[in-house]
C-alpha positions in Angstrom: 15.7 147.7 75.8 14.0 146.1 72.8 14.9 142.2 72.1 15.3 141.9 68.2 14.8 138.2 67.6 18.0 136.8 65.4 17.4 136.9 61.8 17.2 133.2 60.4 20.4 132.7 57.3 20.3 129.8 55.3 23.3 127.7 55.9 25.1 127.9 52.3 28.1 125.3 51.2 30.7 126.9 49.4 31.2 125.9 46.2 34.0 128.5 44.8 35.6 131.1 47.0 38.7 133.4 46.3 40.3 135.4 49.2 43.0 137.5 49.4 44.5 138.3 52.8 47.5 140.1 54.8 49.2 138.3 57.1 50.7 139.9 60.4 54.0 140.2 58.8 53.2 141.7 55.6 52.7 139.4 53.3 49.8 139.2 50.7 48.0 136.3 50.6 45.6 134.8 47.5 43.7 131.6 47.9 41.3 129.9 45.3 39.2 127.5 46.9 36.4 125.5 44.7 34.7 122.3 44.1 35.6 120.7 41.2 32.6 120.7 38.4 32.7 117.0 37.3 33.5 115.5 41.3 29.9 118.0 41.8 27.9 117.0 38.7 28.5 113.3 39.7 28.2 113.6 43.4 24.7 115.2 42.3 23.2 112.7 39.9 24.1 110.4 42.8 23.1 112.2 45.7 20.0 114.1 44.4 19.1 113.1 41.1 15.9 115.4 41.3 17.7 118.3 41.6 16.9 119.5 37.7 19.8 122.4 37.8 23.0 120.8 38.4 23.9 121.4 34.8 23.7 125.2 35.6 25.5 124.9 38.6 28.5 122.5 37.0 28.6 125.0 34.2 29.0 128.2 36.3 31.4 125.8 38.5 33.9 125.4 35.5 33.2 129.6 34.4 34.4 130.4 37.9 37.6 127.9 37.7 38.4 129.3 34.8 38.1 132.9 35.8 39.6 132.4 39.1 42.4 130.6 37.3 43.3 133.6 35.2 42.7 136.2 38.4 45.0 134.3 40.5 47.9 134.1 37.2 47.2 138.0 36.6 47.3 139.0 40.3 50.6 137.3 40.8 52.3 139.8 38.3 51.1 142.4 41.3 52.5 140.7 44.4 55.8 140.1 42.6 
């Protein structure tokens, strides 16, 4: 038997999730998860003020609230 050495991963931090889920009873589940854009853009120009993309990331931040927002508000009208 051949060893394959474990392929190395980059640990990520989420920054915007959605999930959806069943639970053992039946029940459909929908969670939004996400940091928000201006707590991140600040925490950055603290933290790292090198870091020359945080306006990319804060503005993909708020396009991903906003579009979760409206995924999570649509989906409901299925689950009802």
């Amino acid at each position: 038997m051949r060893f394959k050495p474990k392929k190395q991963t980059t640990k990520v931090d989420d920054l915007f999730s959605i999930r959806m889920g069943l639970t053992k009873t039946g029940d459909v589940k929908l969670e939004m998860d996400y940091v928000d854009p201006e707590i991140f853009k600040q925490s950055m120009e603290k933290e790292a003020p090198n870091f020359q993309d945080t306006w990319k990331v804060t503005s993909l931040l708020r396009f991903l609230k906003a579009s979760g927002d409206r995924i999570m508000e649509k989906a409901n009208g299925y689950l009802i």
